[in-house]
Every structure is written in C-alpha cells, then in structure tokens.
Backbone as JSON Lines, residues from 0, in Angstrom:
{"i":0,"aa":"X","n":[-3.95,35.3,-89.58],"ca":[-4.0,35.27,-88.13],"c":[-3.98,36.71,-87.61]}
{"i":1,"aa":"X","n":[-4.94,37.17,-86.82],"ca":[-4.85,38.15,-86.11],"c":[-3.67,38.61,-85.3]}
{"i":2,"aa":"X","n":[-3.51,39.72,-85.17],"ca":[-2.26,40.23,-83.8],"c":[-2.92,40.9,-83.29]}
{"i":3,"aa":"X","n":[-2.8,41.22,-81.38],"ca":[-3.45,41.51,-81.01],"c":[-2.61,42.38,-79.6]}
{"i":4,"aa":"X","n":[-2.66,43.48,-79.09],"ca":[-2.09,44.33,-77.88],"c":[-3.2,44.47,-77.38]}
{"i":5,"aa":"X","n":[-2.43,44.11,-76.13],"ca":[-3.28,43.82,-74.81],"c":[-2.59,45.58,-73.95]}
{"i":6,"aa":"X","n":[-3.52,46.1,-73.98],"ca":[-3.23,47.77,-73.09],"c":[-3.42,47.54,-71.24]}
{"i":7,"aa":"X","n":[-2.82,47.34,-70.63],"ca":[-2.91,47.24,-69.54],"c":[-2.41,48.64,-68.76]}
{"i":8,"aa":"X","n":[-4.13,49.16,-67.87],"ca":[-3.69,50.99,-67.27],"c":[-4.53,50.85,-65.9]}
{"i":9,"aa":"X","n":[-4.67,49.79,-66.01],"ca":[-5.24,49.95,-64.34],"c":[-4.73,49.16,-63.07]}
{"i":10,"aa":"X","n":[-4.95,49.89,-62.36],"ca":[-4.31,49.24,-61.1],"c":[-4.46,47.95,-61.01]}
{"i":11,"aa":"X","n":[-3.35,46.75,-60.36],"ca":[-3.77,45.46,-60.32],"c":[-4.24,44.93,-59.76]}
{"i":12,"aa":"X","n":[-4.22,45.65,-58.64],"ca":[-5.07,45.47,-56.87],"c":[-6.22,45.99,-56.83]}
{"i":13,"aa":"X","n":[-6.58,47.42,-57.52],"ca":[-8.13,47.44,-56.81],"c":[-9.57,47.41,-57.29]}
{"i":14,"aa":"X","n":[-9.01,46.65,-58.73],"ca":[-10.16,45.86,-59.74],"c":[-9.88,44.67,-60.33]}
{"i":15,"aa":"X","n":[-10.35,44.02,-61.01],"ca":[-10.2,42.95,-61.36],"c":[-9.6,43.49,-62.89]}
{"i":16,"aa":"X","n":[-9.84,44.15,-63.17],"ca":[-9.04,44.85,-64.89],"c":[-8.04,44.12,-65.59]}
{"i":17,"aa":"X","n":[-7.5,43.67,-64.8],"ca":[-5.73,44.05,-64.83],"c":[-5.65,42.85,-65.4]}
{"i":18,"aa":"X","n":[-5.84,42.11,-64.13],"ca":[-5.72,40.32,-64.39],"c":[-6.67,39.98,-65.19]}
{"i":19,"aa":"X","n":[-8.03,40.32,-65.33],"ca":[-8.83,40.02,-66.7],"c":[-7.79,40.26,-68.4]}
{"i":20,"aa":"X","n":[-6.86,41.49,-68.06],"ca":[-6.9,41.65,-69.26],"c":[-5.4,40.51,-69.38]}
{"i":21,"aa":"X","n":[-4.65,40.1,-68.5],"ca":[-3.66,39.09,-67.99],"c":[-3.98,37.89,-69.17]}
{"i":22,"aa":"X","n":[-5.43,37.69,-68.44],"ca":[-6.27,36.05,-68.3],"c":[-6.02,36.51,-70.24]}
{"i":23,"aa":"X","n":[-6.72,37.4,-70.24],"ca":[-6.86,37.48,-71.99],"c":[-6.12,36.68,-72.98]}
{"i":24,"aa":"X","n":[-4.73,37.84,-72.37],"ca":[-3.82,37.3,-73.04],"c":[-3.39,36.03,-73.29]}
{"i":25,"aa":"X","n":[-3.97,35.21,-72.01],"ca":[-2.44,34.27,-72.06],"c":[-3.86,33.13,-72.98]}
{"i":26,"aa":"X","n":[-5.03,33.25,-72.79],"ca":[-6.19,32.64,-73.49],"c":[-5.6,32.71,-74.56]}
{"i":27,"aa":"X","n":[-5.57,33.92,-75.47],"ca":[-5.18,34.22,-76.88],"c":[-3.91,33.22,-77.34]}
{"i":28,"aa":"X","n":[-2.78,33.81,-76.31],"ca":[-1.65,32.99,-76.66],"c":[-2.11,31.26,-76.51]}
{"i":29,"aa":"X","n":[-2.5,30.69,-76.07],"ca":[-2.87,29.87,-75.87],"c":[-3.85,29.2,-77.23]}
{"i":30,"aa":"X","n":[-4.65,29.59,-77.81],"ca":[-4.64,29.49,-78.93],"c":[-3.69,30.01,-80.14]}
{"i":31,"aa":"X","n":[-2.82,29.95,-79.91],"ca":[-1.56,30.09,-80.87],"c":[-2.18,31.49,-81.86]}
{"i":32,"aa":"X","n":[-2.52,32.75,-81.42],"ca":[-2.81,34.12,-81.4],"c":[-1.63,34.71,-80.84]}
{"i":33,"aa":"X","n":[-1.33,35.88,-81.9],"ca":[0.25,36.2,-81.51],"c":[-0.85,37.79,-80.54]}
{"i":34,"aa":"X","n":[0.11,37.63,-79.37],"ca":[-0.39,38.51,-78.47],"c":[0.77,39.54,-78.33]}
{"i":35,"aa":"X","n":[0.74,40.43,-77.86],"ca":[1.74,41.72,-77.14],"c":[1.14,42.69,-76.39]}
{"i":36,"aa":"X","n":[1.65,43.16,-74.79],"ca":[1.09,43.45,-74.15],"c":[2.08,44.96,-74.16]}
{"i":37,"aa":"X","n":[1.53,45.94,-73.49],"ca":[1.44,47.28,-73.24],"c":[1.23,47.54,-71.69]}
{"i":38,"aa":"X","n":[2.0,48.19,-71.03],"ca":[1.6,49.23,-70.02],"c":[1.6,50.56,-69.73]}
{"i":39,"aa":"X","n":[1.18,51.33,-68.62],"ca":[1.17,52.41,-68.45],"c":[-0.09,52.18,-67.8]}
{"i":40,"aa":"X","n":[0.0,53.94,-66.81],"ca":[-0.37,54.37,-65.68],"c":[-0.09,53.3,-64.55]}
{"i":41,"aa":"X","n":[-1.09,53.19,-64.06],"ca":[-1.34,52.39,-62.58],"c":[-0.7,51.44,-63.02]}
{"i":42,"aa":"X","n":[-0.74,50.58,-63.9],"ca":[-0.56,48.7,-64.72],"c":[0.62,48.64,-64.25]}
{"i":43,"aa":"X","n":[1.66,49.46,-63.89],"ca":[3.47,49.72,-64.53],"c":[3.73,48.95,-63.05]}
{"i":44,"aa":"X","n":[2.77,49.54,-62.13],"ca":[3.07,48.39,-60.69],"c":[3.49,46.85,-60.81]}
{"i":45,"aa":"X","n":[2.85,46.3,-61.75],"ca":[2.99,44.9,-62.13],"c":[4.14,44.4,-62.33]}
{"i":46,"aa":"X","n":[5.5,45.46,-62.94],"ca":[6.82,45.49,-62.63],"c":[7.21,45.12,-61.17]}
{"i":47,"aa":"X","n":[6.81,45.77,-60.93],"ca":[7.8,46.12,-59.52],"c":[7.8,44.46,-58.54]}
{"i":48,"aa":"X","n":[8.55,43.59,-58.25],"ca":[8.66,42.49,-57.57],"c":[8.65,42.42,-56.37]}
{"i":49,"aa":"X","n":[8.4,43.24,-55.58],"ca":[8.84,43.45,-54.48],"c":[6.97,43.66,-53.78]}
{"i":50,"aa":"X","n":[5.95,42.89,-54.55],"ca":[4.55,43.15,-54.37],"c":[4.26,42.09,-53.55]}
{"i":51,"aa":"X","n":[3.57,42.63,-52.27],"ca":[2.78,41.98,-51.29],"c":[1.18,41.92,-51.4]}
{"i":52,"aa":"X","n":[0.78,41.2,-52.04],"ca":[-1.12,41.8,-52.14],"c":[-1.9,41.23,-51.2]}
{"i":53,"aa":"X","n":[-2.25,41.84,-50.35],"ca":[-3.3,41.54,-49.16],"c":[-4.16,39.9,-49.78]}
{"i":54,"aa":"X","n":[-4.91,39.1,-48.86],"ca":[-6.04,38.35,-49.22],"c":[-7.17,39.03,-50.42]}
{"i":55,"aa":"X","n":[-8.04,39.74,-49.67],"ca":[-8.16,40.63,-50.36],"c":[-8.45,41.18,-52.22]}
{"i":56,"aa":"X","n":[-7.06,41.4,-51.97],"ca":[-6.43,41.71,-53.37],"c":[-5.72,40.18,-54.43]}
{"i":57,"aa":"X","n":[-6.2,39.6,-54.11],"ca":[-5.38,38.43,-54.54],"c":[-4.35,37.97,-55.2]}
{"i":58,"aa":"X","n":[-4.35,37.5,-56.16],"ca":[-3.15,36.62,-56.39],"c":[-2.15,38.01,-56.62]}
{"i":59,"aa":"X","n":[-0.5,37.48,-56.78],"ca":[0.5,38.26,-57.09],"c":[0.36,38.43,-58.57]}
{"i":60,"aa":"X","n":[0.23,39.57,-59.35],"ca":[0.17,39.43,-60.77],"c":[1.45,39.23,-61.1]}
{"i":61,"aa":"X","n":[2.74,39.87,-60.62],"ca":[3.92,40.0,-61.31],"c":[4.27,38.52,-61.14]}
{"i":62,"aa":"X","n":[4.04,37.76,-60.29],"ca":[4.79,36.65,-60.97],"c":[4.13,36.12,-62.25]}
{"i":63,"aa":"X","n":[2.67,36.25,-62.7],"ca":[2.29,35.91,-64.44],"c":[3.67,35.96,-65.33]}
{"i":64,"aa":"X","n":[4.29,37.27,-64.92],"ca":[5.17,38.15,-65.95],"c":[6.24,37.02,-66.64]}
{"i":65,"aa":"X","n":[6.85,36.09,-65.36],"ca":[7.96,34.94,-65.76],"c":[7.36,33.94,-66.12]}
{"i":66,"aa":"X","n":[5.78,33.72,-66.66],"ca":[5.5,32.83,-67.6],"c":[4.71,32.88,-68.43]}
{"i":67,"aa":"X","n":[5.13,34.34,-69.09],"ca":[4.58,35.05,-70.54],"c":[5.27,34.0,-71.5]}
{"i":68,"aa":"X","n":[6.54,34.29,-71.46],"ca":[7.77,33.22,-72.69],"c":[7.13,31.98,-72.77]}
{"i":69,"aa":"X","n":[6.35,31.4,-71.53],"ca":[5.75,30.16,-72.36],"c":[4.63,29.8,-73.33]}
{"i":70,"aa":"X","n":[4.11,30.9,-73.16],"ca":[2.93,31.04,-74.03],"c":[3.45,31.59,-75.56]}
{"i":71,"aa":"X","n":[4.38,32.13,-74.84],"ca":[4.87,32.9,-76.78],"c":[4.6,34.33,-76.39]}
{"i":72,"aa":"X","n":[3.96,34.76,-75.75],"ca":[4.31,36.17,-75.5],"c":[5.24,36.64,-75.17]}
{"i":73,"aa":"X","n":[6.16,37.21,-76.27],"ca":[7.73,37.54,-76.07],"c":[7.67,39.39,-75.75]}
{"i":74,"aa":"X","n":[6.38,40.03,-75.95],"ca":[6.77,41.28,-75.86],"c":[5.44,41.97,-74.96]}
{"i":75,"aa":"X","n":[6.56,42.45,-74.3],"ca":[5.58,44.01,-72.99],"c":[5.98,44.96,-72.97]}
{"i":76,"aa":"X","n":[5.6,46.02,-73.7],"ca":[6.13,47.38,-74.17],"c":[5.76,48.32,-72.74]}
{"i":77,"aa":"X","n":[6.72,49.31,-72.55],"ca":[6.8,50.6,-71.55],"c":[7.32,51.76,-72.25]}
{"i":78,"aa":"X","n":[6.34,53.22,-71.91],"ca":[6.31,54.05,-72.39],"c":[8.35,54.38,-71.57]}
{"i":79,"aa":"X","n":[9.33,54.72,-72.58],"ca":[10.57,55.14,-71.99],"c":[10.25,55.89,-70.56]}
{"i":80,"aa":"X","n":[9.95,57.17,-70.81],"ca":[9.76,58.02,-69.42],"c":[8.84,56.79,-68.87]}
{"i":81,"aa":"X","n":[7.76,56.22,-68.5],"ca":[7.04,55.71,-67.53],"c":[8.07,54.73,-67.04]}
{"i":82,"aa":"X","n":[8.44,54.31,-67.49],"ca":[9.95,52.9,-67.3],"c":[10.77,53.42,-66.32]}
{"i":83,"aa":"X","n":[11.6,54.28,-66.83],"ca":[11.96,55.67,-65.96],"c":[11.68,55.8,-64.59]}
{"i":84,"aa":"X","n":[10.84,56.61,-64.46],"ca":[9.76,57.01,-63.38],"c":[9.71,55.33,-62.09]}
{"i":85,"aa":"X","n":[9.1,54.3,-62.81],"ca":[8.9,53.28,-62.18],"c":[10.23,53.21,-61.58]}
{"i":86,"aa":"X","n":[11.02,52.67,-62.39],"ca":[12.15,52.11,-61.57],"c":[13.4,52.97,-60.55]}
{"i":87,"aa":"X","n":[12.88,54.72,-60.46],"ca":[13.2,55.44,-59.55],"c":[12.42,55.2,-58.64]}
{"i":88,"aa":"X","n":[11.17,54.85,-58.64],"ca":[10.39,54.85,-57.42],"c":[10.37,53.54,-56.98]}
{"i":89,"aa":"X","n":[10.92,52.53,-57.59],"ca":[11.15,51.34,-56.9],"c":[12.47,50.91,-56.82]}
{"i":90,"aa":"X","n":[13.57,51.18,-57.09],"ca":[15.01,51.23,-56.13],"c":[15.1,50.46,-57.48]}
{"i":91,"aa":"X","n":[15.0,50.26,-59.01],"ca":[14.97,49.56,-59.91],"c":[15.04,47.83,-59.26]}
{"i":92,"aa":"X","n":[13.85,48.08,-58.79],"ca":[13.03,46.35,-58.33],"c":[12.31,46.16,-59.51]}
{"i":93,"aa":"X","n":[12.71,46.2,-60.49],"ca":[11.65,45.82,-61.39],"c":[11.93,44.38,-62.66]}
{"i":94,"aa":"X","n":[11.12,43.99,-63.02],"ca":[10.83,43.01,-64.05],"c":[11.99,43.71,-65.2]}
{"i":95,"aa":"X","n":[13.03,42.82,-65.59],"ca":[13.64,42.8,-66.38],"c":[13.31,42.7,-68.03]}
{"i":96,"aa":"X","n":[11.81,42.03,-68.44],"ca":[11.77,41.4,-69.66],"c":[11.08,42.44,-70.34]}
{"i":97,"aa":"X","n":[10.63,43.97,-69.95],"ca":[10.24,44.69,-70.63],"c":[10.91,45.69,-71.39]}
{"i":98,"aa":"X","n":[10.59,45.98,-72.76],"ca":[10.32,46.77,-73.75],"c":[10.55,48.08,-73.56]}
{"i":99,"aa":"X","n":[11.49,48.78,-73.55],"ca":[11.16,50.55,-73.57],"c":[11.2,51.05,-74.37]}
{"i":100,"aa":"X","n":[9.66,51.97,-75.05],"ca":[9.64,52.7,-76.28],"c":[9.51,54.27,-76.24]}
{"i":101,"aa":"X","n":[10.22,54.52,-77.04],"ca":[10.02,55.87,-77.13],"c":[9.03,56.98,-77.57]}
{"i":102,"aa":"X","n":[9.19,58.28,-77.35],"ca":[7.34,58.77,-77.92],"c":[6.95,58.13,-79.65]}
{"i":103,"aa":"X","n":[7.79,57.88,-80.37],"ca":[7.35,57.88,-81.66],"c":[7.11,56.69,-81.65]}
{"i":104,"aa":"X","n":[7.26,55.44,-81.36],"ca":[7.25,54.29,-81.43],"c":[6.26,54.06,-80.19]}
{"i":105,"aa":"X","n":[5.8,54.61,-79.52],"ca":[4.49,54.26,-78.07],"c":[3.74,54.82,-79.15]}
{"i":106,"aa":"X","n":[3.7,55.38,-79.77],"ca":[2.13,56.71,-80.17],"c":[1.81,55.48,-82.08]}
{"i":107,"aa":"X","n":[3.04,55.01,-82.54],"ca":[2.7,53.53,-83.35],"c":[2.34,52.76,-83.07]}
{"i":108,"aa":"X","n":[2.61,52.14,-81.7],"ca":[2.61,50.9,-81.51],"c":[0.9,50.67,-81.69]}
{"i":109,"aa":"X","n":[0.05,51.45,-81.21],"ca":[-1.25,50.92,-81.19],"c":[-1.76,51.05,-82.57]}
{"i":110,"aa":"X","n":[-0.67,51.65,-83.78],"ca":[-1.54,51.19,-84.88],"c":[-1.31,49.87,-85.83]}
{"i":111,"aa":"X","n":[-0.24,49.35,-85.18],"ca":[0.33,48.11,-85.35],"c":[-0.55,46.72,-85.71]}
{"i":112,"aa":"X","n":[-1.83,46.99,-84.92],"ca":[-1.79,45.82,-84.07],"c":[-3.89,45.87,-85.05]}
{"i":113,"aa":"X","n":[-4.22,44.51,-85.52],"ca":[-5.76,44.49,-85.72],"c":[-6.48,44.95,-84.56]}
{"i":114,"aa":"X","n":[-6.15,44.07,-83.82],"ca":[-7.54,44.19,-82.2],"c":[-6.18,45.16,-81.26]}
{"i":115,"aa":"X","n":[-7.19,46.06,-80.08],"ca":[-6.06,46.52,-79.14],"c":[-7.71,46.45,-78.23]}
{"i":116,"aa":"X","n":[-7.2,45.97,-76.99],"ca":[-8.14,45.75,-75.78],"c":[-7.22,46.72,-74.58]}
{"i":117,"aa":"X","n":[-7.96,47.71,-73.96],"ca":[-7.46,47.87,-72.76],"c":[-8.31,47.87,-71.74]}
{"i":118,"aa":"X","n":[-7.59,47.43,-70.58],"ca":[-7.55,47.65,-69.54],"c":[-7.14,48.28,-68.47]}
C-alpha cells in the first residue's frame, strides 16, 4: 500500500489549491490509502478558527480539519517556527490536532513518504 503527504502552501481563499489538495486527501483516505498532510506558507491559515470566508471564497476549510480522524488521517505536520509564528499572530486561535516538527524532521518528512503532492 502506498503512503502518501499531502503538501498544502497555498492560500485557502484565493484559489481553489488548497481544498483540491483537502478533496485529495480525504478521496485517498477514503480508499483506505494511508494519507498525511503537511503545511506551510499561506496553507497555515487553515489553523486559525476564527475564519470568516466571504461567498465568494467559499466553504470554511478549517472546519474539514475536525473530520480528518474519520477518515484515518491522524497526522498534519507544521514546520515548529511556522506553528510559532501562526499562533502569535492569531492570539493562539488555532487548531489543536497539529504536529510540530522540527528543522531535521520537516526537511525528512518529505522523504518518508512514496507519492508527495503539493499544493
């Protein structure tokens, strides 16, 4: 069986990227494909709970986040410092169920994995 990290780096609002690479995942998991997802840059917004997305911009991505565990996606890795960073700039409003890795273990993680898709 394949394993597979899902890289999520783009904003969630002002492309469709984000949630395509979302949809991916939960497809994969869904066929009983062990998935694990990744963020950084823009993506790290998807934390933050406190998200209003215009019409527009559609659906709320962060709520996906509280029904990863049903699919079996137990893991969403954050670069330590980006983790950091986020949750100073959001009053630590953020998603509880993520991962913080450090440089040696972020700069592995993508060799971990058969397939790595980003977005």
């Amino acid at each position: 069986m394949k394993n597979t990290l899902i890289h999520l780096s783009s904003s969630p609002y002002s492309n469709l990227s984000c949630k395509e690479g979302l949809d991916l995942a939960l497809v994969l998991a869904t066929f009983e494909q062990e998935v694990d997802i990744c963020l950084s840059g823009a993506a790290l917004s998807l934390l933050n709970s406190a998200q209003a997305p215009t019409a527009e911009q559609g659906k709320n991505l962060h709520k996906l986040l509280a029904g990863l565990e049903f699919y079996d996606i137990e893991n969403l890795y954050v670069h330590a410092s980006n983790l950091e960073a986020a949750k100073q700039a959001n009053d630590n409003n953020l998603w509880q169920g993520s991962k913080s890795l450090n440089d040696t273990e972020w700069h592995a993680l993508f060799s971990n994995y058969q397939q790595v898709f980003r977005f």
